[in-house]
BALUMVEX-691979 format. One record per residue: residue in three letters; x, y, z of N, C-alpha, C in turn. Coordinates in nm, 3 decimals. Example, Ala and Ser with C-alpha at 12.3 -4.5 7.8 and 13.67 -1.06 7.14 Angstrom:
{ALA {1.319 -0.569 0.780} {1.230 -0.450 0.780} {1.320 -0.330 0.780}}
{SER {1.285 -0.225 0.708} {1.367 -0.106 0.714} {1.290 0.003 0.787}}
//
This chain:
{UNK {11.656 18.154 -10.735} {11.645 18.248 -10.624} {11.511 18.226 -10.552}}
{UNK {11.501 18.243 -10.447} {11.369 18.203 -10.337} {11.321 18.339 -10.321}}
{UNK {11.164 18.274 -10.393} {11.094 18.408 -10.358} {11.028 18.473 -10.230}}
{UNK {10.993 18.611 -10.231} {10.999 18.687 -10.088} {10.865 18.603 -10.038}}
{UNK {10.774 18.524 -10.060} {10.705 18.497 -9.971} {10.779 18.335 -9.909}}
{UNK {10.808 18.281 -9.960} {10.922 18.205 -9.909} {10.988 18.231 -9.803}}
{UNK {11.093 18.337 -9.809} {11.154 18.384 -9.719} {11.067 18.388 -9.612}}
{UNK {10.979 18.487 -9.616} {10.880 18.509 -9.506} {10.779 18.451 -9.425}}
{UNK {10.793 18.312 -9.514} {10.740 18.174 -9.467} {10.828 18.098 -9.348}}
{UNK {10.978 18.091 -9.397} {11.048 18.087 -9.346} {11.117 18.112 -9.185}}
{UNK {11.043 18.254 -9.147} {11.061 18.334 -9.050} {10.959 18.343 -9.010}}
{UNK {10.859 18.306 -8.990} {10.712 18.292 -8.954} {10.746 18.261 -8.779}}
{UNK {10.654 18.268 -8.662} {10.707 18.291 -8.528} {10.645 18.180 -8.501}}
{UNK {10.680 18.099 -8.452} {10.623 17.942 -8.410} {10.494 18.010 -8.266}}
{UNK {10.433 17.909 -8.294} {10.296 17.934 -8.173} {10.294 17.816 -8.095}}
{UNK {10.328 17.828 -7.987} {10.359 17.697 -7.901} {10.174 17.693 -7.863}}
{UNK {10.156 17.756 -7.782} {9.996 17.709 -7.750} {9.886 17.792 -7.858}}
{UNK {9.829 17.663 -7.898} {9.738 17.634 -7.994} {9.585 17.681 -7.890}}
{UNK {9.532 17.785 -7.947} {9.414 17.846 -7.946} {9.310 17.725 -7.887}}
{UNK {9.179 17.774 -7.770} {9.081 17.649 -7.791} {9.105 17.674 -7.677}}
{UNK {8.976 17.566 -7.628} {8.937 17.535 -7.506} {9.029 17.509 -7.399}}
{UNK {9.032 17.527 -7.266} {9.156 17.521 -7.165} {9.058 17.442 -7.061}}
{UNK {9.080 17.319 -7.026} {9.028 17.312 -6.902} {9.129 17.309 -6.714}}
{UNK {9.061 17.369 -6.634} {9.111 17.341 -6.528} {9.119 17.183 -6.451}}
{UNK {9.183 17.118 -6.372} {9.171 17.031 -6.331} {9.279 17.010 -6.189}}
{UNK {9.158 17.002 -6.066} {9.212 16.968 -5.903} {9.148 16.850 -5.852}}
{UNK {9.170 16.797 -5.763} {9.139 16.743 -5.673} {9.136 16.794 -5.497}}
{UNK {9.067 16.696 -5.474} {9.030 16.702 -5.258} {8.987 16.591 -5.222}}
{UNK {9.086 16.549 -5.162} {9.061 16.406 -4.993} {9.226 16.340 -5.095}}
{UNK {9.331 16.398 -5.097} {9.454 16.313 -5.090} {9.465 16.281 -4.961}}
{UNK {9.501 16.372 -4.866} {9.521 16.369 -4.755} {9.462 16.304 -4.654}}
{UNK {9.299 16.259 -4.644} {9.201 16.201 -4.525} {9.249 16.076 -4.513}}
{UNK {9.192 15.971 -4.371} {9.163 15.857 -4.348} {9.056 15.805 -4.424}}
{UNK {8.965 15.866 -4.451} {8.841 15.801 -4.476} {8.789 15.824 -4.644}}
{UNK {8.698 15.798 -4.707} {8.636 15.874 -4.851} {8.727 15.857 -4.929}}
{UNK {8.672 15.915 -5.023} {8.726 15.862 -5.175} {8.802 16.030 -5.193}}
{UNK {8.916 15.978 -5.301} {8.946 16.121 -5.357} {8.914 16.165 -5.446}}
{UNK {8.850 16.294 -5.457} {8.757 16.384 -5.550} {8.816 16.426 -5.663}}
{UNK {8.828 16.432 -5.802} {8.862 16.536 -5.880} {8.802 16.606 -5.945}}
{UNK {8.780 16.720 -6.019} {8.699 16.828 -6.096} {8.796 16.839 -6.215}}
{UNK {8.692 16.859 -6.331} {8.775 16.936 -6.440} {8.670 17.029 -6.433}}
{UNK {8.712 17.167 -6.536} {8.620 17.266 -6.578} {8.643 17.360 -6.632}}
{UNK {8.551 17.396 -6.781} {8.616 17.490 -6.864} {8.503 17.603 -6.824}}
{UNK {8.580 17.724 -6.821} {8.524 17.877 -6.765} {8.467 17.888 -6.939}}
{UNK {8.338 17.975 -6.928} {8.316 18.054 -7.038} {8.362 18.207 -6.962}}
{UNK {8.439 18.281 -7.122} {8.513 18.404 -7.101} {8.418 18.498 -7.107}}
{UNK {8.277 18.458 -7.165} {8.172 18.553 -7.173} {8.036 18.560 -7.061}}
{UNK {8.106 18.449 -6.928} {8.027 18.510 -6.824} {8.148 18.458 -6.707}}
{UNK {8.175 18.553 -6.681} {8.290 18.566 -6.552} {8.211 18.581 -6.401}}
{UNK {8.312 18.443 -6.329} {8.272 18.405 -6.197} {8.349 18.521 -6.137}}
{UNK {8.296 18.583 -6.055} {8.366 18.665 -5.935} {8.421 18.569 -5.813}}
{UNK {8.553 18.630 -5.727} {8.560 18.565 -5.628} {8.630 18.371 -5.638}}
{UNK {8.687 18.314 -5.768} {8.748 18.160 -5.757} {8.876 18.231 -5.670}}
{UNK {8.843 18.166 -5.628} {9.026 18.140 -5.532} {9.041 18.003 -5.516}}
{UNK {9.162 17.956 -5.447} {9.179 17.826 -5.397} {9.104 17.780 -5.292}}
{UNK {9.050 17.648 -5.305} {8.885 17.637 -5.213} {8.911 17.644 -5.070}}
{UNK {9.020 17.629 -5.039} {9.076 17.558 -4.899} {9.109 17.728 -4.867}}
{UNK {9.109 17.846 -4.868} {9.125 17.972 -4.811} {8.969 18.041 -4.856}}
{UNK {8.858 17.954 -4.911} {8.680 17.951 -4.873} {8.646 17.973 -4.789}}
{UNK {8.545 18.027 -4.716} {8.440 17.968 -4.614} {8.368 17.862 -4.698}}
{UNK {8.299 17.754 -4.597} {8.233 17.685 -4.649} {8.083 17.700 -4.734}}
{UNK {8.054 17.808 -4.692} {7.898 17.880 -4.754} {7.971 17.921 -4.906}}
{UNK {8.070 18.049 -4.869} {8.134 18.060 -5.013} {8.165 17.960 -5.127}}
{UNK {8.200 17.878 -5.063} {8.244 17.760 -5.095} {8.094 17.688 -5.212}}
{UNK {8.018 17.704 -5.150} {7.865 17.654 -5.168} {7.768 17.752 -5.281}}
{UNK {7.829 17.886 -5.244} {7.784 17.946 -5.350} {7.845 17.969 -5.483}}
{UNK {8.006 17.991 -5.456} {8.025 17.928 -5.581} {8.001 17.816 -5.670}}
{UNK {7.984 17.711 -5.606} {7.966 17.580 -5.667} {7.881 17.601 -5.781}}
{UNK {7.731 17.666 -5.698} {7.643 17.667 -5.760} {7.688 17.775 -5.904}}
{UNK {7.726 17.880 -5.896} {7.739 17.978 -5.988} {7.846 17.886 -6.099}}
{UNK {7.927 17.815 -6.064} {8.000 17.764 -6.167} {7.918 17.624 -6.263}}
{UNK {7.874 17.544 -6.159} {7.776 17.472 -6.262} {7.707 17.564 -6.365}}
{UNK {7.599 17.655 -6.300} {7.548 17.717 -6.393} {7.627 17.809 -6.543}}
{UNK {7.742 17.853 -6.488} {7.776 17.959 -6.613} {7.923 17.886 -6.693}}
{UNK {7.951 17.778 -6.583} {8.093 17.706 -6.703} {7.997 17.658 -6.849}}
{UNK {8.096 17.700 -6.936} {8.126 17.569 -7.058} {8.115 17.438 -7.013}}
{UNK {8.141 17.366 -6.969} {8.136 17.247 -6.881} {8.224 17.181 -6.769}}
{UNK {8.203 17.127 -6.700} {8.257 17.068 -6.605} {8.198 16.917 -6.554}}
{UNK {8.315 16.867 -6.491} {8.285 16.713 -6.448} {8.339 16.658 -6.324}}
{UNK {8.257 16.590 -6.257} {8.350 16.554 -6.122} {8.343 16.371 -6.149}}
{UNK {8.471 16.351 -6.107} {8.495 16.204 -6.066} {8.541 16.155 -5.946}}
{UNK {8.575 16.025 -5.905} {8.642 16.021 -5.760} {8.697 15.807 -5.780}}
{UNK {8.820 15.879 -5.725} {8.844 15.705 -5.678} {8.807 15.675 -5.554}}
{UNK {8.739 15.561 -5.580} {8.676 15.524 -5.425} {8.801 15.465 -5.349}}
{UNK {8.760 15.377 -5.218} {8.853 15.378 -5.110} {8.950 15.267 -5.162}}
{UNK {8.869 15.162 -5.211} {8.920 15.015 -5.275} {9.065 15.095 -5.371}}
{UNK {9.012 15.147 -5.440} {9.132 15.223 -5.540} {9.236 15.280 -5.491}}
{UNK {9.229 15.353 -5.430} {9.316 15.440 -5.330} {9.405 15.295 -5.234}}
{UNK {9.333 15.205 -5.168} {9.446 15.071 -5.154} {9.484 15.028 -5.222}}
{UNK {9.429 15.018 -5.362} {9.520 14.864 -5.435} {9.614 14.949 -5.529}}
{UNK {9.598 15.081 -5.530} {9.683 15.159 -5.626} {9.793 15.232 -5.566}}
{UNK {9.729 15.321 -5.464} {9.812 15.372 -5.363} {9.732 15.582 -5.395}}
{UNK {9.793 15.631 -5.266} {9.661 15.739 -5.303} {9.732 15.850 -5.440}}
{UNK {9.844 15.847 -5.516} {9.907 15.958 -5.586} {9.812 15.860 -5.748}}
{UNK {9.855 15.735 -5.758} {9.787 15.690 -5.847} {9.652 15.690 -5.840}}
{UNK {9.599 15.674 -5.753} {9.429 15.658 -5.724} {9.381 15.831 -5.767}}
{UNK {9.442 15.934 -5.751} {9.417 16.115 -5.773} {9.437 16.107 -5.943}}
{UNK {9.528 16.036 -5.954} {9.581 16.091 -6.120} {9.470 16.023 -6.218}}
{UNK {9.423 15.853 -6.142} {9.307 15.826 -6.211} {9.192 15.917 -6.163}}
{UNK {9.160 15.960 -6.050} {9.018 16.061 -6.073} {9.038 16.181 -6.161}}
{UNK {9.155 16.248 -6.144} {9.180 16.338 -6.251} {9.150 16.303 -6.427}}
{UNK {9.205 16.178 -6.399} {9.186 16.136 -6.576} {9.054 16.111 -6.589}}
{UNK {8.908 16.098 -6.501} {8.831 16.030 -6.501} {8.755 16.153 -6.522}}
{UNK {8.787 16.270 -6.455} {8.730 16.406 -6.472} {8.754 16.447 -6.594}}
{UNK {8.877 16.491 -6.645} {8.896 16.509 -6.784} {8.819 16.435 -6.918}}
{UNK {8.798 16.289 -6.908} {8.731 16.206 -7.013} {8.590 16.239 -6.982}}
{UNK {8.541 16.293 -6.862} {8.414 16.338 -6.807} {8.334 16.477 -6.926}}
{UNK {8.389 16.565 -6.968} {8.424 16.669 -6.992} {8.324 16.664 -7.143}}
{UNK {8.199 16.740 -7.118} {8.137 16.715 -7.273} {8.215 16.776 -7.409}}
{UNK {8.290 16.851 -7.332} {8.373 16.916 -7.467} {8.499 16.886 -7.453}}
{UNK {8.573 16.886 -7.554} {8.708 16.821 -7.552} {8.798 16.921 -7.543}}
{UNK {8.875 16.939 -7.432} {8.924 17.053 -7.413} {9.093 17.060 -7.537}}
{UNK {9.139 17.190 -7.599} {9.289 17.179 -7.622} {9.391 17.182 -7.569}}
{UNK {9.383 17.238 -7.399} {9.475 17.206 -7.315} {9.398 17.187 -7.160}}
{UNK {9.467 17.110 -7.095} {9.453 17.063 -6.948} {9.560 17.095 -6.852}}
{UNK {9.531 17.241 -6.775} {9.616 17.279 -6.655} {9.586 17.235 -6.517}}
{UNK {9.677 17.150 -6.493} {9.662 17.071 -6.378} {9.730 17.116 -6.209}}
{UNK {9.670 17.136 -6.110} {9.713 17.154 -6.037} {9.788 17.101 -5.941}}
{UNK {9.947 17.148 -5.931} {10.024 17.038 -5.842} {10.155 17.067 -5.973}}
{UNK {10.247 16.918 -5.933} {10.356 16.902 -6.047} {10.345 16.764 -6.093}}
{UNK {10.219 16.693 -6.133} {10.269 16.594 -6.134} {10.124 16.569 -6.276}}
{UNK {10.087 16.553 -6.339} {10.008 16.527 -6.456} {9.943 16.424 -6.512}}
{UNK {9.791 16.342 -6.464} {9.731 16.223 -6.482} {9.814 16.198 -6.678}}
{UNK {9.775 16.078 -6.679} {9.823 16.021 -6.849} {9.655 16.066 -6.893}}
{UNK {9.672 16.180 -7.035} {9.594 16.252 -7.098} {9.617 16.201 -7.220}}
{UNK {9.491 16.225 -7.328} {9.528 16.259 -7.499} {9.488 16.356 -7.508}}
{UNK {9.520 16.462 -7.445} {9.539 16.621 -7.460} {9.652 16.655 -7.418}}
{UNK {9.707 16.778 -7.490} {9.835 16.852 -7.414} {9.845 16.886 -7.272}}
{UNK {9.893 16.883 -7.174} {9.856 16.877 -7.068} {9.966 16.966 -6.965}}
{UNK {9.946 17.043 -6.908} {10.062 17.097 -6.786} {10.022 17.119 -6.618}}
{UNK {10.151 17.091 -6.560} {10.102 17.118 -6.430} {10.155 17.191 -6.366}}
{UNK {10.118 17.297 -6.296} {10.134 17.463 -6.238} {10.087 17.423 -6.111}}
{UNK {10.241 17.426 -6.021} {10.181 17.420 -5.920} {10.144 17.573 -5.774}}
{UNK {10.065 17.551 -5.722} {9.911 17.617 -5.674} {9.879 17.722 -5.813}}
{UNK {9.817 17.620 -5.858} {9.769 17.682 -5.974} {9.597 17.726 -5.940}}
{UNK {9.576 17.670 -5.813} {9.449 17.678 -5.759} {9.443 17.792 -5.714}}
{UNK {9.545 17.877 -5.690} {9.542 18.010 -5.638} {9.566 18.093 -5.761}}
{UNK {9.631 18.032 -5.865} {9.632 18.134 -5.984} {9.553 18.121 -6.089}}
{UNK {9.543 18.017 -6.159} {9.433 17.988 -6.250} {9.318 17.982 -6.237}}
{UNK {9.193 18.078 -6.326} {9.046 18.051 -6.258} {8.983 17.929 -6.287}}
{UNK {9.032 17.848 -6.414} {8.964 17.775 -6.422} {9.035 17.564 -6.312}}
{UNK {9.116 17.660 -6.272} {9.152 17.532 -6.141} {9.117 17.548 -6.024}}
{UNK {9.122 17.708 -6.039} {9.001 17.765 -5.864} {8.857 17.714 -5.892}}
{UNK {8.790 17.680 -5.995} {8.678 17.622 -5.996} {8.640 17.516 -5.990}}
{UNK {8.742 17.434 -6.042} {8.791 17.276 -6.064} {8.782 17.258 -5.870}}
{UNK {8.929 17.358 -5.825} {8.909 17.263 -5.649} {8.814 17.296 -5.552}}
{UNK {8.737 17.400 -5.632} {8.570 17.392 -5.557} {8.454 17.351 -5.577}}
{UNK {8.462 17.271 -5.721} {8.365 17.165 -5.758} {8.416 17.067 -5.666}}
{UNK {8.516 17.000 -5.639} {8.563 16.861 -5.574} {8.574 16.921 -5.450}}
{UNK {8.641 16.990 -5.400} {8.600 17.011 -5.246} {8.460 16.982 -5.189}}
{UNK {8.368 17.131 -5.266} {8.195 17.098 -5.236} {8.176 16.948 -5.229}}
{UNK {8.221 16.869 -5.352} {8.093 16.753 -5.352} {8.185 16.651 -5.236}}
{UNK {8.309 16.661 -5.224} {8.354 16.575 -5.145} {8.340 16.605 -5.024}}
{UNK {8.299 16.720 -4.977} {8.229 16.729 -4.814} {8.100 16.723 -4.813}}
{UNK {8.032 16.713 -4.900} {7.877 16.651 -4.932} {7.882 16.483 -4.884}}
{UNK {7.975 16.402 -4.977} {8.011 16.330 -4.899} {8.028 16.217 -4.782}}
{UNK {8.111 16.309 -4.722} {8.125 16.282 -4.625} {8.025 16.346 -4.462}}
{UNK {7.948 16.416 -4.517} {7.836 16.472 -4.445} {7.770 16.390 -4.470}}
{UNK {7.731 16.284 -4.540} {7.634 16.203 -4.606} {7.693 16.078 -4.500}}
{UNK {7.819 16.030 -4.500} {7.857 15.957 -4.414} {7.858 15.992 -4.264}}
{UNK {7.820 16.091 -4.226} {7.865 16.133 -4.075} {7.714 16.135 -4.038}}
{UNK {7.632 16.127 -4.149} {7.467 16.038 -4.114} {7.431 15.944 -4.082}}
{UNK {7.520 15.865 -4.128} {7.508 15.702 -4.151} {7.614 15.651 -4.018}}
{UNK {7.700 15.744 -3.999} {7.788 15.726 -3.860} {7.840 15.818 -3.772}}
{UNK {7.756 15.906 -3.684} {7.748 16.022 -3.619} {7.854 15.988 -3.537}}
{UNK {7.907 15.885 -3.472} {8.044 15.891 -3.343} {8.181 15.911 -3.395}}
{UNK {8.194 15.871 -3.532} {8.314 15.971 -3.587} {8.339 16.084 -3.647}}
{UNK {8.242 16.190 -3.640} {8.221 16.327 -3.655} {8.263 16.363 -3.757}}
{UNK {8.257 16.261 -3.881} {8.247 16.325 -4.037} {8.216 16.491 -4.085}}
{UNK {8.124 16.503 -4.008} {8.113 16.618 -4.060} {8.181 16.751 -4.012}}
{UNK {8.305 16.729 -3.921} {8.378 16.824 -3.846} {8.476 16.780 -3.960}}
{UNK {8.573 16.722 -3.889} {8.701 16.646 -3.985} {8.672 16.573 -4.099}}
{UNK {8.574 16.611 -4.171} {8.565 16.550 -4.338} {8.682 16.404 -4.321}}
{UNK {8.716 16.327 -4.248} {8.813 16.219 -4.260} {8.933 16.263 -4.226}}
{UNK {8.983 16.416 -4.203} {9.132 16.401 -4.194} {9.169 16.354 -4.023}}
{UNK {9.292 16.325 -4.035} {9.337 16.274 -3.935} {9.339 16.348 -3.780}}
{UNK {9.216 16.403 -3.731} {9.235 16.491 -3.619} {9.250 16.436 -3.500}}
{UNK {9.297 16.451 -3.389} {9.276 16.355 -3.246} {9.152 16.319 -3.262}}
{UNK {9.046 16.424 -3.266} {8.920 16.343 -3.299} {8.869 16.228 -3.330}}
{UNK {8.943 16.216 -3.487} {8.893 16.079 -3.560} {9.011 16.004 -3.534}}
{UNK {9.118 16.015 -3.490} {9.193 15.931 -3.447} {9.174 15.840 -3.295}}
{UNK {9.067 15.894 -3.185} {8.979 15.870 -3.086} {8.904 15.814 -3.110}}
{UNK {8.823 15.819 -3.206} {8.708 15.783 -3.233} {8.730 15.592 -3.321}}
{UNK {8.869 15.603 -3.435} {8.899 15.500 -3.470} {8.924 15.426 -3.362}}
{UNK {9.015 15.508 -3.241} {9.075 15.379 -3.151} {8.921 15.338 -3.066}}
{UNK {8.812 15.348 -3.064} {8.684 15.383 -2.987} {8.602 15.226 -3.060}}
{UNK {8.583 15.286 -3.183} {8.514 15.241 -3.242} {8.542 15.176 -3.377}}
{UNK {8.649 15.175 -3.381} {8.705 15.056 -3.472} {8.689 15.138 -3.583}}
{UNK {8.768 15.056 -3.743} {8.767 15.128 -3.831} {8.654 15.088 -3.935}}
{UNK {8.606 15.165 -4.024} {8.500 15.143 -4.129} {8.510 15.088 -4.210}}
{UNK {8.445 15.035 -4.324} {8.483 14.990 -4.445} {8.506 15.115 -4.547}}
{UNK {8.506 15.262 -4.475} {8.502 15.396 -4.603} {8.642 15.400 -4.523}}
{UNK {8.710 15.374 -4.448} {8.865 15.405 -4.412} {8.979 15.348 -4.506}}
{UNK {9.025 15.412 -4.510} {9.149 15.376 -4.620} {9.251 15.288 -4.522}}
{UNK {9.205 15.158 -4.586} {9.314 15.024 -4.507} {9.492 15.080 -4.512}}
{UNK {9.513 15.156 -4.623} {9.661 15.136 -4.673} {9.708 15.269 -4.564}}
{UNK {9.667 15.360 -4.515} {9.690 15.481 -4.433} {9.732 15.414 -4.358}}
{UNK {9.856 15.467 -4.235} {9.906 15.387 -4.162} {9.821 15.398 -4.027}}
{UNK {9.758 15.516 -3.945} {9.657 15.534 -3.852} {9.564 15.432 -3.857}}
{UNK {9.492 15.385 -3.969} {9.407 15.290 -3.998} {9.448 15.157 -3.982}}
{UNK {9.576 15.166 -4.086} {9.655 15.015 -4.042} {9.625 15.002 -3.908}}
{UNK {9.706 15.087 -3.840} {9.762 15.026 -3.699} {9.604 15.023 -3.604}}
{UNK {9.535 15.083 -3.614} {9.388 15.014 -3.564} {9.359 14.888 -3.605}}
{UNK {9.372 14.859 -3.684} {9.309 14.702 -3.762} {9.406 14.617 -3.735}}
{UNK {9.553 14.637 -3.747} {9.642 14.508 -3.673} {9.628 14.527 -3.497}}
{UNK {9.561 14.639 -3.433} {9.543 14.572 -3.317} {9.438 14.539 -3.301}}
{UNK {9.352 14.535 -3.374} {9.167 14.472 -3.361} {9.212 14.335 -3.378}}
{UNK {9.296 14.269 -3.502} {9.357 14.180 -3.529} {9.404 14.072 -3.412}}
{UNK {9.508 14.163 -3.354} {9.592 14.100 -3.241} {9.492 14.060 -3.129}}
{UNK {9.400 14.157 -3.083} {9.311 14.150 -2.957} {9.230 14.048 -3.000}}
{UNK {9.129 14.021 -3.111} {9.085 13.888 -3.140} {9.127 13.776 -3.166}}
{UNK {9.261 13.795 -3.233} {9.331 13.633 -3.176} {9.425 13.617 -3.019}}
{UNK {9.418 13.701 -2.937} {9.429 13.641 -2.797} {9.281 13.628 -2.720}}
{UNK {9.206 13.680 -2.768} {9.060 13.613 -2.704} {9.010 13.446 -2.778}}
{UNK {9.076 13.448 -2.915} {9.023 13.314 -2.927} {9.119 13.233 -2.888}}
{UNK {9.288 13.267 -2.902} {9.346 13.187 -2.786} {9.339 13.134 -2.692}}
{UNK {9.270 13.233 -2.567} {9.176 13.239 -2.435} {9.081 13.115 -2.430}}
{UNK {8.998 13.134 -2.520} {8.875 13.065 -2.538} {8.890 12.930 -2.570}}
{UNK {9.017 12.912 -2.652} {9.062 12.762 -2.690} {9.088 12.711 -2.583}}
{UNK {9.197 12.800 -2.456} {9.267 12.684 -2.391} {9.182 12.684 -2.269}}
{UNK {9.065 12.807 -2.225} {8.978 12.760 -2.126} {8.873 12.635 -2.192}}
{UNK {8.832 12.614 -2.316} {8.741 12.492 -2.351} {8.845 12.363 -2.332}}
{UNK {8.923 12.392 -2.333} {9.035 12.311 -2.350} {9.037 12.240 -2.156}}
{UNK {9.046 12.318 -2.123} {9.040 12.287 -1.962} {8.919 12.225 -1.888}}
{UNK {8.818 12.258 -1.991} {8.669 12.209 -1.993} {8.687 12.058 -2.010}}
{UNK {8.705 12.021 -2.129} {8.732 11.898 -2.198} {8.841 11.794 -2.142}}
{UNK {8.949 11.882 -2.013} {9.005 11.761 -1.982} {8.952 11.645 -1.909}}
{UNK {8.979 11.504 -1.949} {8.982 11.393 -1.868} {8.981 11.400 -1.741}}
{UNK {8.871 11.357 -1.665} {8.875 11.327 -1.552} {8.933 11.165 -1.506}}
{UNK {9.036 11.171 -1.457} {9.089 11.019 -1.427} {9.049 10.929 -1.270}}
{UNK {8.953 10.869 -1.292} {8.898 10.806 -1.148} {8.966 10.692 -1.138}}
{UNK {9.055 10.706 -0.984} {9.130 10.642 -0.911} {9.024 10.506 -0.854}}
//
């Protein structure tokens, strides 16, 4: 006969999530022409609570700025990574996010027991891992995650709109506005523009096209230079 703690072993209530550290994890710049895409991980301590995470993109930008600061200071830890532009072409931009995400997570001085990811789609982890999507509006520790990577990725690109004031980086952070879409057809595209975007493409195959009918030009006027004079 099976004794009563047996039984009661038996019937014990399974615990799907295992106790421990939770980190958040977002990204910012899927969407731009230009810059790298940003990701954040970050674990909240429960014993000093941020007022005010929301999803960064319904921020002001000051808000935006002051949280930053308050979350460096009072998280458990946090980490930002980013795939640069090269990555984002040779990978494509959903793979190029899932590696900054994974790059944020391995970032992470503490090893988190689960990773809630924002969106539906989940970098390759060796942690348990889920993805809730706008989890940036519900989870605090992914509202902190997409305002670590927002902040530093319009840092940025403010940093670039120094180095190149006629495409107004620092208005359109890179996204595609008539603006910077003026400004590409103006002034050609950068080496921080994402070749694989099709706006970008199609600037560079006509920079392309227009320099090989000028050296066309140039061939067959030298060419007219160089003909034989035949004296009768």
């Amino acid at each position: 006969m099976r004794s009563k703690k047996f039984l009661s072993a038996e019937q014990a209530t399974l615990v799907w999530d295992t106790p421990g550290l939770i980190a958040g994890v977002d990204e910012a710049g899927r969407g731009p022409l230009a810059g790298p895409v940003v990701a954040a991980a970050v674990i909240l301590d429960d014993r000093a609570p941020i007022k005010g995470l929301a999803d960064s993109k319904q921020l002001s930008a000051a808000r935006r700025e002051r949280l930053y600061d308050e979350i460096r200071a009072k998280a458990l830890c946090c980490s930002v990574a980013q795939a640069t532009v090269e990555e984002i072409d040779q990978l494509n931009i959903l793979q190029a996010t899932m590696l900054a995400m994974r790059r944020a997570v391995m970032g992470l001085r503490l090893k988190p027991t689960k990773v809630l990811v924002d969106g539906n789609r989940l970098p390759v982890l060796d942690v348990r891992a889920e993805a809730i999507v706008s989890g940036d509006a519900l989870v605090p520790a992914i509202s902190a995650a997409s305002i670590l990577a927002k902040v530093t990725r319009d840092r940025l690109l403010d940093e670039l709109h120094a180095l190149h004031p006629e495409y107004g980086f620092d208005r359109h952070k890179g996204y595609g506005t008539a603006m910077h879409l003026q400004a590409l057809q103006t002034h050609g595209a950068l080496a921080e523009h994402r070749r694989s975007f099709a706006p970008v493409a199609r600037v560079l195959a006509a920079a392309s096209a227009d320099a090989a009918a000028q050296h066309a030009g140039a061939c067959v006027d030298s060419g007219a230079l160089r003909k034989p004079v035949v004296v009768r």
